[in-house]
Structures are given as C-alpha cells and as structure tokens.
C-alpha positions in Angstrom: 6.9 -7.9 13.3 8.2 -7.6 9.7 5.4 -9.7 8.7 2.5 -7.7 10.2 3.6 -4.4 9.1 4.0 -5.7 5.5 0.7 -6.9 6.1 -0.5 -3.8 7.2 1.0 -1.5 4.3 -0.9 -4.2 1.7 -3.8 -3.9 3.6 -3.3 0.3 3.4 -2.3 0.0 -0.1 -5.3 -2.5 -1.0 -8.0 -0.1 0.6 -6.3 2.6 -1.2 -7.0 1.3 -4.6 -10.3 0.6 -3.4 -11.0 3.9 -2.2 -9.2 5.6 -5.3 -10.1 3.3 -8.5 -12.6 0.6 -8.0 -16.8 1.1 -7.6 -18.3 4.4 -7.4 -16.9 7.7 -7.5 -16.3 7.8 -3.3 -15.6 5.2 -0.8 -18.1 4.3 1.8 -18.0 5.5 5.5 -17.0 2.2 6.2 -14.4 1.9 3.8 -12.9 5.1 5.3 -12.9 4.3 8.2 -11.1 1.0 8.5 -8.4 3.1 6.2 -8.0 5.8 9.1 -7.6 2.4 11.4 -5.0 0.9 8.9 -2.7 3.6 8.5 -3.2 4.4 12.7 -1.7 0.9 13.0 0.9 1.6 10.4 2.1 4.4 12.5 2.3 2.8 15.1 4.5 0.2 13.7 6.9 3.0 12.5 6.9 4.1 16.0 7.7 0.8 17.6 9.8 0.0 14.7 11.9 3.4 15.9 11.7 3.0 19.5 13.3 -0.6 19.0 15.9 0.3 16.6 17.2 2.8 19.4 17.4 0.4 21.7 18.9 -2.0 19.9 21.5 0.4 19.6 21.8 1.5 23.3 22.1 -2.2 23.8 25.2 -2.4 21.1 26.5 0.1 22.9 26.4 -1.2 26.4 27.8 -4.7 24.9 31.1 -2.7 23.3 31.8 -1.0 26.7 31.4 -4.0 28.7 33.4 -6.1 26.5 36.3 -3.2 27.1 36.0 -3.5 30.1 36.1 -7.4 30.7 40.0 -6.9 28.1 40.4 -4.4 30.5 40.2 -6.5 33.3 41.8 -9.3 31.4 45.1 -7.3 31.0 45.2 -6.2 34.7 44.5 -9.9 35.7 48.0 -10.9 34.1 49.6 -8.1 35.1 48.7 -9.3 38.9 50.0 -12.7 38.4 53.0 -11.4 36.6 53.8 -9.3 39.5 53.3 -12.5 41.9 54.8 -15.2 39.6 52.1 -17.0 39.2 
C-alpha cells in the first residue's frame, strides 16, 4: 500500500509540474483531468490509510485486554490447584 500511494503522490506531483511549468501557459483538459483523478485517489488512500491505522489500534487494544485476561486466568488457575494440592 505504501508503494502505491508514493506512486500516486509522484504521479500528483509530476502532473503538477506539468500543469504549472512545462508547455504552454495552461494545461490541457486532459491533463486536468487525470489530475482531479490523481489527487481523488490520493484521498482515498489517506482515507484508507486512516480507517486502518484505527483499526490497528482497536486491534492492539483488544490483544492487551485479552492477554490480561489469559494472566488473569493464569493466577486463578494456581490459586485452584494450590487450594487442592495439586
């Protein structure tokens, strides 16, 4: 995923040169356009990049409380067999 978005802000950045500095004073239609489509994707990306980033952290989350809960468990597991001798 890192790959295409890098892609996709040196595709952004190289139309924007284009469309800025190079050839005649405007860019084409054409030009424009596939720069609206490159910076739709972009944000996008930024979206799913966000989206995935909070659930990586819900996930983090969820993995701390259930590892408490299995030393929970743990603890009270000895505390049974110390209680029967085992």
């Amino acid at each position: 995923m890192k790959k295409r978005l890098t892609a996709v802000f040196m595709g952004t950045a190289m139309l924007s040169l284009l469309a800025v500095g190079c050839g005649p004073k405007g860019a084409s239609q054409e030009t424009l356009a596939r720069l609206r489509q490159v910076q739709s994707e972009c944000e996008s990306l930024r979206s799913e990049r966000t989206r995935l980033e909070n659930r990586k952290q819900s996930l983090m989350q969820q993995k701390a409380d259930l590892q408490a809960e299995i030393e929970r468990l743990e603890l009270r597991l000895q505390e049974l067999k110390a209680e029967r001798g085992l």
